[in-house]
BAFI-3210 file (N, C-alpha, C; in Angstrom, 3 decimals, decimal comma, padded with zeros to 6 digits):
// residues 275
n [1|2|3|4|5|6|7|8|9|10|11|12|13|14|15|16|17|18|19|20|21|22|23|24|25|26|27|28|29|30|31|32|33|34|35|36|37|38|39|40|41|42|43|44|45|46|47|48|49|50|51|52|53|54|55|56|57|58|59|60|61|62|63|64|65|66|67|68|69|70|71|72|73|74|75|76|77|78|79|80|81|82|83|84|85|86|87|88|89|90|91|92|93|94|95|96|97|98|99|100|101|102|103|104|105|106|107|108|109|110|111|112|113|114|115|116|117|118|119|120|121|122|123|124|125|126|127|128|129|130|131|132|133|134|135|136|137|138|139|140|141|142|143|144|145|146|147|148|149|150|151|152|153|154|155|156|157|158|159|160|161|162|163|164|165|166|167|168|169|170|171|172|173|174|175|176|177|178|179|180|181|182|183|184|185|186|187|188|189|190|191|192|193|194|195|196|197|198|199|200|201|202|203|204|205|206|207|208|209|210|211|212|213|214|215|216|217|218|219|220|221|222|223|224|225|226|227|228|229|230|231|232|233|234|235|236|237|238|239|240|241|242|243|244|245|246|247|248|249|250|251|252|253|254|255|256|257|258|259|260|261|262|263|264|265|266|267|268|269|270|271|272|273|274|275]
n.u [-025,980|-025,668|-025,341|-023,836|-023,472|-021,757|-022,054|-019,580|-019,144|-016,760|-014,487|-014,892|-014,649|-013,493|-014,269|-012,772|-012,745|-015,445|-016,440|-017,555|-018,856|-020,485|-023,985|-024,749|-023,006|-021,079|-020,375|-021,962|-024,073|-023,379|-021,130|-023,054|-023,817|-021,606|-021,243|-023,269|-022,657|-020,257|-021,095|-023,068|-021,022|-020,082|-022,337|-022,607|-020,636|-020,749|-023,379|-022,280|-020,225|-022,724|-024,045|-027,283|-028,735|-028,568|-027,572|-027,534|-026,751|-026,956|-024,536|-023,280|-022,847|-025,626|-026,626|-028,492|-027,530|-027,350|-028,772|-031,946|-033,302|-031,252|-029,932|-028,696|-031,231|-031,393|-030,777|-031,111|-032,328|-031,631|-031,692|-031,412|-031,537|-031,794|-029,685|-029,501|-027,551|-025,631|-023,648|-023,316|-026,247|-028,294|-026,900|-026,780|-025,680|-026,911|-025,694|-023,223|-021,439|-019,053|-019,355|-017,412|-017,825|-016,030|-014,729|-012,881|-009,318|-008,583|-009,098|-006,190|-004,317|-002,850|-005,049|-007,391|-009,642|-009,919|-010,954|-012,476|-015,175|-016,524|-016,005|-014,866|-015,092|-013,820|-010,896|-009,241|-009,198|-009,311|-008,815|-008,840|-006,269|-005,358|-004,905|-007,989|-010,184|-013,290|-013,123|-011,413|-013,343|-015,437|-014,185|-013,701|-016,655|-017,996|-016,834|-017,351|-020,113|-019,539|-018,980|-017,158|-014,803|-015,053|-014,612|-012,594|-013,184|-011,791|-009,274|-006,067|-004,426|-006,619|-007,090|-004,947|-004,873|-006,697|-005,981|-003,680|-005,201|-006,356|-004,697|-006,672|-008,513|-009,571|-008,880|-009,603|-008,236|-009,298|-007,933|-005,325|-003,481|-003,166|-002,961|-005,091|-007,190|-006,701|-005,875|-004,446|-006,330|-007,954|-008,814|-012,261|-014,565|-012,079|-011,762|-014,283|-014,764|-012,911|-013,612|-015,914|-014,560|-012,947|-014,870|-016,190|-014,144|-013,618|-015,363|-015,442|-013,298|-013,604|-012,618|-012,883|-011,997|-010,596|-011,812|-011,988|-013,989|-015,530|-014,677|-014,127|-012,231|-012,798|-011,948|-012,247|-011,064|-012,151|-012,562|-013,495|-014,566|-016,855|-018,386|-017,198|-017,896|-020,577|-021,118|-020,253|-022,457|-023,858|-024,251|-021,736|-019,763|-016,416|-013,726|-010,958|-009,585|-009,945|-010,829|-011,154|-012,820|-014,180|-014,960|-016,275|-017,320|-018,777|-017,688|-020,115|-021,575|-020,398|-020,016|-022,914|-022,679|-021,054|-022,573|-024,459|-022,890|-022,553|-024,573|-024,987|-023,134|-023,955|-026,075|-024,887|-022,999|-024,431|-025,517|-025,051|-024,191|-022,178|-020,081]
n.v [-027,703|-025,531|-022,697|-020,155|-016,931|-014,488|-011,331|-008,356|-005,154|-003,294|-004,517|-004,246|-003,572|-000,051|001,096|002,996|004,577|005,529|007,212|005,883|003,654|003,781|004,905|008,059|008,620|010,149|009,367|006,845|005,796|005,268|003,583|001,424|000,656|-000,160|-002,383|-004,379|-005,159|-006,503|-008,447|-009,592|-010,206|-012,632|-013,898|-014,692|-016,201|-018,380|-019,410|-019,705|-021,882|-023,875|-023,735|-024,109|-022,747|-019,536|-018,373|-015,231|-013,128|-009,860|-008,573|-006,374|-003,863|-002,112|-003,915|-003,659|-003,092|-003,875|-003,244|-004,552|-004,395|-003,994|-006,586|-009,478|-011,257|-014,162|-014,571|-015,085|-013,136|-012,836|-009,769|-007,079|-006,928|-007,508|-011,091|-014,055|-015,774|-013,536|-012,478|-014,968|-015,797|-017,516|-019,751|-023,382|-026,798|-027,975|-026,582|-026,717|-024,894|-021,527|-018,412|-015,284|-011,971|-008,945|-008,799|-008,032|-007,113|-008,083|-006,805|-004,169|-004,552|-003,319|-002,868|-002,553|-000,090|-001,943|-004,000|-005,946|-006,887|-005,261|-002,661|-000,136|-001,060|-003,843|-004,908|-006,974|-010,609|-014,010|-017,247|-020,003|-019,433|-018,608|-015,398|-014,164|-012,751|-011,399|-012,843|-015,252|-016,754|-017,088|-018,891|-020,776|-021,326|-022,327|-024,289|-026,010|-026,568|-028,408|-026,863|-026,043|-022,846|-021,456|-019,058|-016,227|-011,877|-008,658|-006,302|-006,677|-007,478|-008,571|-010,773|-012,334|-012,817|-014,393|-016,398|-017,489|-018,624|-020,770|-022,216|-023,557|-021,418|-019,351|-016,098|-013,008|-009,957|-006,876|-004,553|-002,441|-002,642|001,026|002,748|002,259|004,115|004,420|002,928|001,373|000,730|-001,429|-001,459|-001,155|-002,791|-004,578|-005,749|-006,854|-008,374|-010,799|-011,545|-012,509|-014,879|-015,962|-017,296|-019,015|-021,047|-021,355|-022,844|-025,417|-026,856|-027,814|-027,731|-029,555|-028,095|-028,958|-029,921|-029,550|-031,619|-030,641|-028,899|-025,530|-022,897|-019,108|-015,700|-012,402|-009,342|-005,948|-002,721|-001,496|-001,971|-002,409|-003,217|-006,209|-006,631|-007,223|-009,361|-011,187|-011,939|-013,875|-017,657|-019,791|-017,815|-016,041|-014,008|-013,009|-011,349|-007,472|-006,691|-008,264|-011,012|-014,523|-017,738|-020,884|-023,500|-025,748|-025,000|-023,722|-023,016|-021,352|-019,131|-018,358|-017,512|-015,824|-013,766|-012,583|-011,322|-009,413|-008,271|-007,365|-006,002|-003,713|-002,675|-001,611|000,451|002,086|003,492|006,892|007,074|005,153|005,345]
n.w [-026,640|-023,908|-022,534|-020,270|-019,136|-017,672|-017,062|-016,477|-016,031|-016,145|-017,544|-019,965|-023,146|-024,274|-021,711|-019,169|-016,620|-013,849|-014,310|-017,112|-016,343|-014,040|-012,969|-012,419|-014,299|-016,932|-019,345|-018,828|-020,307|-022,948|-022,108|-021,116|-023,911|-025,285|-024,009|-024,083|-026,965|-026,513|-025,007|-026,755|-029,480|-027,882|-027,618|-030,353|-030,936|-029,237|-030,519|-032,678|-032,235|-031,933|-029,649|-028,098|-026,596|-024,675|-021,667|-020,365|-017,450|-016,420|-014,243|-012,975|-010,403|-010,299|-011,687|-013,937|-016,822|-019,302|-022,331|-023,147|-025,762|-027,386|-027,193|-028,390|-029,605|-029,542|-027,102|-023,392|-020,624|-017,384|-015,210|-012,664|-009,377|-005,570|-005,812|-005,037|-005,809|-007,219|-009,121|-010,198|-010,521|-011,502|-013,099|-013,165|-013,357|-015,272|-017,455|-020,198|-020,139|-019,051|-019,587|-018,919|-019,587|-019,556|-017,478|-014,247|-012,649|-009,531|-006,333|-005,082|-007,501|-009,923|-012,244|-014,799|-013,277|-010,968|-008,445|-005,782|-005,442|-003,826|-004,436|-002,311|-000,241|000,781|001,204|001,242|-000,088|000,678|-001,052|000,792|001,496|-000,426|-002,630|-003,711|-005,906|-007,698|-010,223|-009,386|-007,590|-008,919|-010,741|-009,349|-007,951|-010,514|-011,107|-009,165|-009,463|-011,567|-013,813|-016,950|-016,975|-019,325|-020,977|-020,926|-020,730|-020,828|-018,739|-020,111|-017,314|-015,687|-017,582|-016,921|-014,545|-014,850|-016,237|-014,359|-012,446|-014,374|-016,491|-019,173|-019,602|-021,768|-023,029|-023,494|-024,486|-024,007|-023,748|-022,445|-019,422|-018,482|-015,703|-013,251|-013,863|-016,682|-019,637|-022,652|-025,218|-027,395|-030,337|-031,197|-033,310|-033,721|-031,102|-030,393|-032,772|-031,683|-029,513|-030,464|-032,149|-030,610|-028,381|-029,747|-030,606|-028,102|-026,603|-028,346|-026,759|-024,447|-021,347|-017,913|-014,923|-011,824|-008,773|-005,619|-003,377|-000,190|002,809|002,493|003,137|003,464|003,266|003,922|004,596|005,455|005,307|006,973|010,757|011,831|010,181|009,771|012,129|012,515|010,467|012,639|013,449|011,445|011,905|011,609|011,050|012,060|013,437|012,620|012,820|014,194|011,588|010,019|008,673|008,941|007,342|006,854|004,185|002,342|-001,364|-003,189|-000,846|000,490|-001,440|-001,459|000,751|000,735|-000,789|000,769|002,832|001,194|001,090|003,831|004,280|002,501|003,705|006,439|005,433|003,973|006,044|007,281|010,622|010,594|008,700]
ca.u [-025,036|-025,917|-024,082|-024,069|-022,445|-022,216|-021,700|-019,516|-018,461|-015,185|-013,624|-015,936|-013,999|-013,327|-014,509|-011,689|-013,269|-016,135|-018,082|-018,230|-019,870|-021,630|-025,263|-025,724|-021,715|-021,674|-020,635|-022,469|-025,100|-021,993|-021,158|-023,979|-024,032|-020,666|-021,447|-024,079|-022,205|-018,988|-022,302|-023,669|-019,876|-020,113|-023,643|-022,697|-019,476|-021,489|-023,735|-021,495|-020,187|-023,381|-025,258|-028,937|-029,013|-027,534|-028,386|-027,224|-026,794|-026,145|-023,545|-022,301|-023,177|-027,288|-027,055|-029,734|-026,878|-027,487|-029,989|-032,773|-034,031|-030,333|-028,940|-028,900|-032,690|-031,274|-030,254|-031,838|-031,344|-031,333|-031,417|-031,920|-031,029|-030,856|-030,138|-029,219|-025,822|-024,948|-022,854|-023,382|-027,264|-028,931|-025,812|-026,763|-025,012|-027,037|-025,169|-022,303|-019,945|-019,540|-018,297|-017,090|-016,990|-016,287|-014,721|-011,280|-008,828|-008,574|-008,432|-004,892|-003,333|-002,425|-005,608|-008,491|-010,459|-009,333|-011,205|-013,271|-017,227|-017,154|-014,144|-014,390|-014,911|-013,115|-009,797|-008,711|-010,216|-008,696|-009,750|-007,581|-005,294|-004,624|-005,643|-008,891|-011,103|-013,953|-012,395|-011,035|-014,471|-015,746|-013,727|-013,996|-017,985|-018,653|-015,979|-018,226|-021,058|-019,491|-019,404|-016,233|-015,445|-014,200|-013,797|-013,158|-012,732|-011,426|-008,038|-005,032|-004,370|-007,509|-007,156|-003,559|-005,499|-007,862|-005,144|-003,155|-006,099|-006,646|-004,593|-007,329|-009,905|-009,287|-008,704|-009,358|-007,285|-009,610|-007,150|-003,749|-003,678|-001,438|-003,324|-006,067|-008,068|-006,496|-005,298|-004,070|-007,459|-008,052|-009,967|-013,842|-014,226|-010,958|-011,952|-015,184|-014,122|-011,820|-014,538|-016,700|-013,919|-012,159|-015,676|-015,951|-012,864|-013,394|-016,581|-015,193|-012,478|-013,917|-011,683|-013,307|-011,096|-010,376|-012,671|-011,587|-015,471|-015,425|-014,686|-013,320|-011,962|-013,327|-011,748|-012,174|-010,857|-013,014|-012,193|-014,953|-014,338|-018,148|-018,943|-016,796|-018,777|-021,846|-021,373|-020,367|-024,209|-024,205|-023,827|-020,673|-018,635|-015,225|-013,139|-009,416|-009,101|-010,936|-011,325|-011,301|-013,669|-013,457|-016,193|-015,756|-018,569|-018,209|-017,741|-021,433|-022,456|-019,264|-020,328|-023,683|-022,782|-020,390|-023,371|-025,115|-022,070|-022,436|-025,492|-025,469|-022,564|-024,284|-027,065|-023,881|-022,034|-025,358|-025,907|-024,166|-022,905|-021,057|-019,002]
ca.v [-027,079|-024,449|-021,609|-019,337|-016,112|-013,307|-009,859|-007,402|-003,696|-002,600|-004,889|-004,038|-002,606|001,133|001,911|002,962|005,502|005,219|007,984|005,070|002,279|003,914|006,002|009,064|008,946|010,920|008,004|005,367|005,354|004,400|002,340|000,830|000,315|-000,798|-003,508|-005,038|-005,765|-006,924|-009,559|-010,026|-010,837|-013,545|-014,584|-014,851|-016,957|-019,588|-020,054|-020,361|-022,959|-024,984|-023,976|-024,370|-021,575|-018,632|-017,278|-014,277|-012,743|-008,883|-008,851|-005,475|-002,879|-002,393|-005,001|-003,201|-002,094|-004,423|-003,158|-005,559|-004,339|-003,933|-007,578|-010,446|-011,885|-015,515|-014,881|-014,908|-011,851|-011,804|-008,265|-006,570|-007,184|-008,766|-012,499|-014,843|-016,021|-012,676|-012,203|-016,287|-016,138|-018,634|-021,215|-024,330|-028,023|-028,669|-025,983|-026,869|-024,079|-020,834|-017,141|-014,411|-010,976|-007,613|-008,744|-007,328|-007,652|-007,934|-005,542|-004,265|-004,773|-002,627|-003,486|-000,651|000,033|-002,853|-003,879|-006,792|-006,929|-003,336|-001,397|000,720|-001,791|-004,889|-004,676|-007,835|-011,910|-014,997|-018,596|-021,345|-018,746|-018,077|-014,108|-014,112|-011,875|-011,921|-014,212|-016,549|-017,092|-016,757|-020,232|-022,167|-021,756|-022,777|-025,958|-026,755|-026,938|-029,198|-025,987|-025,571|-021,537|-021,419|-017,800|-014,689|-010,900|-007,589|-005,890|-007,804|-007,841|-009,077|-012,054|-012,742|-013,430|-015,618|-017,968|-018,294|-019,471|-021,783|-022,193|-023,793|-020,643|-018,569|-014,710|-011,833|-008,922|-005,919|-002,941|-003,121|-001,347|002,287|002,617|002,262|005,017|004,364|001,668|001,695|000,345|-002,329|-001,162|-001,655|-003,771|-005,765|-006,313|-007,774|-009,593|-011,307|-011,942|-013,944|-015,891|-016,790|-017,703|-019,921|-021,872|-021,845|-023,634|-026,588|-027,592|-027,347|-028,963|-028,808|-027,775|-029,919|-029,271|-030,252|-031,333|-030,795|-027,756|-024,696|-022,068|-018,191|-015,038|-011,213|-007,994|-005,075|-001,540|-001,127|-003,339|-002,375|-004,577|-007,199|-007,365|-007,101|-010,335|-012,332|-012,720|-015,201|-018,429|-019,855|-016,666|-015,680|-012,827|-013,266|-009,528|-006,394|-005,849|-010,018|-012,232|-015,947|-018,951|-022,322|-024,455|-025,947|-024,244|-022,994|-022,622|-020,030|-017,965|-017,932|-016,570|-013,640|-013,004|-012,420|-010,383|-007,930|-007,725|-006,955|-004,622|-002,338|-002,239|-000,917|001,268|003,057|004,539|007,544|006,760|003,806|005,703]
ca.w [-025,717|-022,766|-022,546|-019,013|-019,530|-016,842|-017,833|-015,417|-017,148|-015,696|-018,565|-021,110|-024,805|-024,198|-020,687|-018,156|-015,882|-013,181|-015,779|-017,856|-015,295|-012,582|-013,286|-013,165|-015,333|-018,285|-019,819|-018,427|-021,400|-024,099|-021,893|-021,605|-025,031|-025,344|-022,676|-024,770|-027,788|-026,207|-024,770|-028,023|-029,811|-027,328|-027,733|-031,613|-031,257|-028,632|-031,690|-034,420|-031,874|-031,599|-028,579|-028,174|-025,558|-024,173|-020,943|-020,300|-015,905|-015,812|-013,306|-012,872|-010,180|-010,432|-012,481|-015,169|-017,271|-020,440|-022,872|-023,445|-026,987|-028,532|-027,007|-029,612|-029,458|-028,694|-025,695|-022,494|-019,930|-016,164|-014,806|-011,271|-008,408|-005,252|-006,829|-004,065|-006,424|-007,356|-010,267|-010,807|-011,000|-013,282|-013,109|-012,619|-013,182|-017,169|-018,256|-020,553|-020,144|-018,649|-019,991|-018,326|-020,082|-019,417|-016,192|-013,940|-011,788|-008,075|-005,486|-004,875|-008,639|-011,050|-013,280|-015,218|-012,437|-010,323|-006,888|-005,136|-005,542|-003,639|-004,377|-001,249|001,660|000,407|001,299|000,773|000,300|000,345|-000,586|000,965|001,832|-001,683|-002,804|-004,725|-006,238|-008,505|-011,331|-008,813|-007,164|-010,000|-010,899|-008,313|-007,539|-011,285|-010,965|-008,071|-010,448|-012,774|-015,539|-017,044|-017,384|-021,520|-021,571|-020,042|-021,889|-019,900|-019,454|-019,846|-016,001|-015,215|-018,057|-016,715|-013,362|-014,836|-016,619|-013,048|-011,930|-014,472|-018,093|-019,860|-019,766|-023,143|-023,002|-025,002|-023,315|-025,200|-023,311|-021,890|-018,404|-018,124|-014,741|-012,712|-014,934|-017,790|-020,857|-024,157|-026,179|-028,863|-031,601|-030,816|-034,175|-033,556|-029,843|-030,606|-033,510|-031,016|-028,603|-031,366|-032,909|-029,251|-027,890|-030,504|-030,479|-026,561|-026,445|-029,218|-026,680|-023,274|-020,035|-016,599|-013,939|-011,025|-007,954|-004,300|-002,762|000,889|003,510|001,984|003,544|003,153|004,396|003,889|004,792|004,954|005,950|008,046|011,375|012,319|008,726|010,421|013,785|012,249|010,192|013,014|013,712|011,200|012,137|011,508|010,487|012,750|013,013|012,427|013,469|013,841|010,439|008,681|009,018|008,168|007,170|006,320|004,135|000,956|-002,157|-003,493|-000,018|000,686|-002,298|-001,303|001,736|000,387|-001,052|001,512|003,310|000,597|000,984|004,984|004,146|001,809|004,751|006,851|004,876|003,594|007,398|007,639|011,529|010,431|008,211]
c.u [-025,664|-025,235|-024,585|-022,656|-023,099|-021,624|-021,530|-019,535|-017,250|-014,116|-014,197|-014,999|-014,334|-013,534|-012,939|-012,227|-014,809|-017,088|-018,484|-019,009|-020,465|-022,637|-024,963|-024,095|-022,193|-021,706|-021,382|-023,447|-024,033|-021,704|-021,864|-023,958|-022,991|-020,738|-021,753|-023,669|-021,457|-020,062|-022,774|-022,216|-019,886|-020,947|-023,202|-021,514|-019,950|-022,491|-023,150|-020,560|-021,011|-024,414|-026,330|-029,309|-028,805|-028,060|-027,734|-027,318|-026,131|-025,814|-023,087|-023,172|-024,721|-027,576|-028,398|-028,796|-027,647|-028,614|-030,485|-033,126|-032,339|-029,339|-029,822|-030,730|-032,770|-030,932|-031,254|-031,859|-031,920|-031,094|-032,229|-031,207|-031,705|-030,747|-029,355|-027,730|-025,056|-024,075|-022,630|-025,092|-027,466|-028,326|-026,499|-025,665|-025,556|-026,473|-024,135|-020,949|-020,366|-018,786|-018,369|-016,725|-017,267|-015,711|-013,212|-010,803|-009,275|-007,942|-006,917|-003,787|-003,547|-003,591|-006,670|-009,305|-011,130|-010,265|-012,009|-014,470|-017,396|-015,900|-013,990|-014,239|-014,575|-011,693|-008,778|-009,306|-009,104|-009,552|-008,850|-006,982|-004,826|-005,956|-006,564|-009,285|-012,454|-013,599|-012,330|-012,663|-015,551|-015,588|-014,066|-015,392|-018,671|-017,845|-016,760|-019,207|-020,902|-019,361|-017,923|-016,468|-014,221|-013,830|-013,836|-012,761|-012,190|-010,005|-007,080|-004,881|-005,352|-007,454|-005,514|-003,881|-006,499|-007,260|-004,510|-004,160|-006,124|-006,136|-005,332|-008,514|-008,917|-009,724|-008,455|-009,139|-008,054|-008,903|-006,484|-003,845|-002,786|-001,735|-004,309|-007,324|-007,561|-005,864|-005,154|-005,181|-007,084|-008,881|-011,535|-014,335|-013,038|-011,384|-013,339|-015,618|-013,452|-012,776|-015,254|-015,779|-013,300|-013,435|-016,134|-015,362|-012,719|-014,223|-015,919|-013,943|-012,663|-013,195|-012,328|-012,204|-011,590|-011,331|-012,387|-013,040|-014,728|-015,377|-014,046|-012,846|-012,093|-012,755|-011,594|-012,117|-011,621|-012,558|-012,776|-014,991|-016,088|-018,595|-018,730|-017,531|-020,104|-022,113|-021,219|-021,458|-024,644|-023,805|-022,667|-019,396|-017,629|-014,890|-011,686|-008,936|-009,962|-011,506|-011,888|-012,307|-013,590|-014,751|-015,574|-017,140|-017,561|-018,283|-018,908|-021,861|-021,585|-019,583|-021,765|-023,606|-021,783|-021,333|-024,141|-024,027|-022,102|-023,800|-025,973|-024,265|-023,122|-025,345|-026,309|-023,721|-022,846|-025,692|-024,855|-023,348|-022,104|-020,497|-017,722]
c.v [-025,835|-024,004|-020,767|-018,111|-015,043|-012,368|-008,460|-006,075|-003,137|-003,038|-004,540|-002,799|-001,071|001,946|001,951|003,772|005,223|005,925|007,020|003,864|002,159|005,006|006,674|009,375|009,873|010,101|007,298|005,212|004,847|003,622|000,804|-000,255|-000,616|-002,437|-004,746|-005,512|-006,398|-008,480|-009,957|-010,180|-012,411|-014,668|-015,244|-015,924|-018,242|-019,964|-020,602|-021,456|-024,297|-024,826|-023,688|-023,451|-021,246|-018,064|-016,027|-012,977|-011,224|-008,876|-007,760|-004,344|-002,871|-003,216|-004,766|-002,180|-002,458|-004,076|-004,278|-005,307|-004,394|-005,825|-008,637|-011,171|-013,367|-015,479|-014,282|-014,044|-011,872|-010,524|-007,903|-007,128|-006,711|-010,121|-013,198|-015,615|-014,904|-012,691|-014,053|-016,501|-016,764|-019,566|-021,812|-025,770|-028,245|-027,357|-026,175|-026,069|-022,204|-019,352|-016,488|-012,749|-009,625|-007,779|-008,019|-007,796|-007,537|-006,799|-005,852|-004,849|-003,970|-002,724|-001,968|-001,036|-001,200|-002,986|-005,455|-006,888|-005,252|-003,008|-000,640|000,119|-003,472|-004,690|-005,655|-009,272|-012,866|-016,710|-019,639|-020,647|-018,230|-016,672|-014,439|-013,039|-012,431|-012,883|-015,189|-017,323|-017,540|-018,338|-021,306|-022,809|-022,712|-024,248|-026,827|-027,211|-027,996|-028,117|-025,484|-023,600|-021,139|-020,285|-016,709|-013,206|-009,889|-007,372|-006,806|-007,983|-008,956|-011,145|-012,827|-013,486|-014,736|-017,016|-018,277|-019,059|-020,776|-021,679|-022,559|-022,266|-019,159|-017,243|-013,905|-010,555|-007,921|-004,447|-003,564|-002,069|-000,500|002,291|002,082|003,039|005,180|003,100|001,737|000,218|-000,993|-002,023|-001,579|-002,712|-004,695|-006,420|-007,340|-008,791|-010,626|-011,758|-012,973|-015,208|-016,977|-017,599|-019,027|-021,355|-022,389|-023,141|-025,385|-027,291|-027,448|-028,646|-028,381|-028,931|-028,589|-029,013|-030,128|-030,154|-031,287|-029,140|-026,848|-023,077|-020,054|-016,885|-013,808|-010,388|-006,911|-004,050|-001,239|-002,420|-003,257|-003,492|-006,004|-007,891|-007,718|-008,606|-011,534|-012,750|-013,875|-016,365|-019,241|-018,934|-016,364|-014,228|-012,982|-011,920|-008,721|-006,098|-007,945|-010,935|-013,421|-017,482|-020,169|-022,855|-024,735|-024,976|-022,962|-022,458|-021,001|-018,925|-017,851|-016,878|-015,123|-013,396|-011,870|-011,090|-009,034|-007,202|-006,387|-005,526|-003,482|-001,618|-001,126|000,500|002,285|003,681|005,477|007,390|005,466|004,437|005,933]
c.w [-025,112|-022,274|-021,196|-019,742|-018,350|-017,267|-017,131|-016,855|-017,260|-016,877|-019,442|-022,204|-024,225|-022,830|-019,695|-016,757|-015,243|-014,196|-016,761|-017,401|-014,819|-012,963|-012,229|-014,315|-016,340|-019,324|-019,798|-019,818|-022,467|-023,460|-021,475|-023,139|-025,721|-024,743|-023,568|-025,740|-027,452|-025,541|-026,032|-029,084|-028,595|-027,180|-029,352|-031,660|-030,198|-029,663|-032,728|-033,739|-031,629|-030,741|-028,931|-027,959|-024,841|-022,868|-019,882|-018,636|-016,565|-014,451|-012,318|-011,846|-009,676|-010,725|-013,463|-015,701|-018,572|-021,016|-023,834|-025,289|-028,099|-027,851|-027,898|-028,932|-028,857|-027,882|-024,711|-021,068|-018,647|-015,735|-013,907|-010,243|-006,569|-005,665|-005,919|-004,192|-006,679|-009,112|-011,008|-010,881|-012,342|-013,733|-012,742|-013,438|-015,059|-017,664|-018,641|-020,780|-019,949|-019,510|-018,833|-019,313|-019,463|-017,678|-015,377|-013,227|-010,512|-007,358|-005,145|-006,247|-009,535|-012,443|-013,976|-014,405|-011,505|-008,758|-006,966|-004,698|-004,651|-003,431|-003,179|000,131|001,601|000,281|000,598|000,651|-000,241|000,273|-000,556|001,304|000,537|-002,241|-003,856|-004,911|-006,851|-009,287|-010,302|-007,913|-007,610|-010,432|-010,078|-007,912|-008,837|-011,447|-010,044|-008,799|-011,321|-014,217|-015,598|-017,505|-018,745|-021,209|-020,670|-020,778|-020,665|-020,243|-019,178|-018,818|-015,508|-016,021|-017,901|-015,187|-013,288|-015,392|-015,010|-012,428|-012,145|-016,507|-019,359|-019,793|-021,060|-022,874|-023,998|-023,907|-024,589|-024,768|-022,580|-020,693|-018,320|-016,216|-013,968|-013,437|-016,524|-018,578|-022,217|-024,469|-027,623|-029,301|-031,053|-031,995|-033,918|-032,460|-030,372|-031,422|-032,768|-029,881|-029,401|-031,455|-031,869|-028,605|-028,679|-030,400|-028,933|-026,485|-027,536|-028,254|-025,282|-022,240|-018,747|-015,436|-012,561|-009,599|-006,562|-003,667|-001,148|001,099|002,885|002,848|002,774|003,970|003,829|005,004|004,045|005,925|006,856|009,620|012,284|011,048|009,630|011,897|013,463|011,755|010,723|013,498|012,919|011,258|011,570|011,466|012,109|012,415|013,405|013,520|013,663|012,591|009,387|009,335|008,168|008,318|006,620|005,698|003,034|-000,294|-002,635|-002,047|000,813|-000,360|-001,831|000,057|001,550|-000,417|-000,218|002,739|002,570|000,969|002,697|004,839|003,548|002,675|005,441|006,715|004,472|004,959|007,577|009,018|011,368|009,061|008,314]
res [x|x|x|x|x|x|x|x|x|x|x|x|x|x|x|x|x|x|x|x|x|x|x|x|x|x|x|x|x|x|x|x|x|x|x|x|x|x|x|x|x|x|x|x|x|x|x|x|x|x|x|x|x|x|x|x|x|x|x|x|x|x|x|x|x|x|x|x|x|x|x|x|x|x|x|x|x|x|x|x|x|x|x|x|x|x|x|x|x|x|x|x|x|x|x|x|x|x|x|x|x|x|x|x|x|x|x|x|x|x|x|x|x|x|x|x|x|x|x|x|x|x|x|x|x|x|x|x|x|x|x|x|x|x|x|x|x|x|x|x|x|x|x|x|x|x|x|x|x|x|x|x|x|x|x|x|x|x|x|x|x|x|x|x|x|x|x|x|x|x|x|x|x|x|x|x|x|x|x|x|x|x|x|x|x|x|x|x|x|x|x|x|x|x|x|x|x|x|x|x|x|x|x|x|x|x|x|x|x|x|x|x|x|x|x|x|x|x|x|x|x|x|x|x|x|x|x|x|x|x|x|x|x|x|x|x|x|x|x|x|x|x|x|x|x|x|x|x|x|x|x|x|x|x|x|x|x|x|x|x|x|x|x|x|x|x|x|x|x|x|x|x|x|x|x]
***
């Protein structure tokens, strides 16, 4: 058995606050550290299920959060960035099942530190017309694959988003949200106890979620309606409005291309006159 696991931070056991996610934080090194185990409880409960081998996408941000010398030795670590899938690098089709930890909600909900692949110029995204975020994109690109996604960890909001999605994917809620910067905590031992034992139990009963092949519909809101003009240079892309733009392909080939949107946005958004 072949395990895919991507690894955001925003859900990650104890962090609530940007000081704990984003370098130069004061945090960010605990959480760091935090990161890595709440990954390695996960790595340890896909073994004591069976798998062969783990391979392991940092996900989050820089994507060089996860430290290499303290993450379990069987597993295999992606890190850096740009990666042409993004937060799904290293998926492919022989992999028997996918995790998700340390991940959150969607922009616009009540979740710990809640937003849509860039919290500041992602307003809103929809797929089919129905509101996504990460998680939901998240679902659908690896259903495309053929890889069911067993598990996902973060704050309860976020794993309340990932069952509507889809009731078969098993949740460990490791903080309950008060706000946006804050959540009432689960123990750091209990949480990651709860990450092994659920990862576990996920992997022994795996259901793949139903996958519509064909055209899919793709559509974000971004604050920035210079983002929006910018990306109708690529071929196919629309603009609903000043600010939304809208693609159609099939599944994998729609995430590859909000890849690629983030990527022309951060070009953007990094020039001071397009602020």
């Amino acid at each position: 058995m072949k395990v895919y696991l991507s690894a955001d931070m925003e859900g990650i056991t104890g962090v609530v606050d940007a000081e704990d996610v984003q370098p130069p934080g004061r945090d960010y090194e605990r959480g760091r550290l935090l990161m890595t185990e709440d990954v390695n409880a996960a790595v340890r409960g896909a073994y004591a299920a069976g798998a062969t081998a783990v391979l392991v996408n940092d996900a989050h941000g820089p994507m060089r959060n996860l430290l290499p010398e303290l993450l379990d030795p069987r597993a295999r670590l992606i890190k850096g960035r740009p990666k042409p899938m993004g937060m799904m690098e290293g998926l492919t089709p022989e992999y028997d099942a996918a995790l998700c930890v340390g991940f959150h909600a969607r922009a616009g909900v009540l979740g710990v530190l809640s937003h849509s692949y860039m919290g500041h110029e992602i307003e809103d995204m929809w797929l089919d017309d129905r509101v996504t975020g990460e998680i939901g994109m998240f679902h659908a690109a690896s259903a495309a694959y053929g890889v069911p996604l067993a598990l996902l960890t973060g704050d309860d909001t976020a794993c309340d988003e990932a069952t509507a999605w889809d009731p078969a994917i098993a949740t460990v809620p490791v903080k309950f949200a008060k706000d946006r910067f804050a959540a009432q905590l689960v123990p750091v031992g209990e949480a990651r106890e709860a990450i092994e034992t659920t990862t576990a139990a996920a992997l022994t009963d795996l259901r793949l979620a139903k996958h519509e092949p064909g055209q899919h519909t793709l559509a974000v809101r971004w604050q920035s309606a210079s983002v929006a003009s910018h990306l109708t240079a690529i071929p196919g892309v629309t603009r609903r409005d000043d600010r939304t733009v809208v693609v159609e392909a099939d599944t994998l080939q729609l995430y590859r291309l909000f890849n690629l949107f983030l990527r022309v946005c951060t070009s953007i958004t990094a020039n001071p006159p397009y602020c």
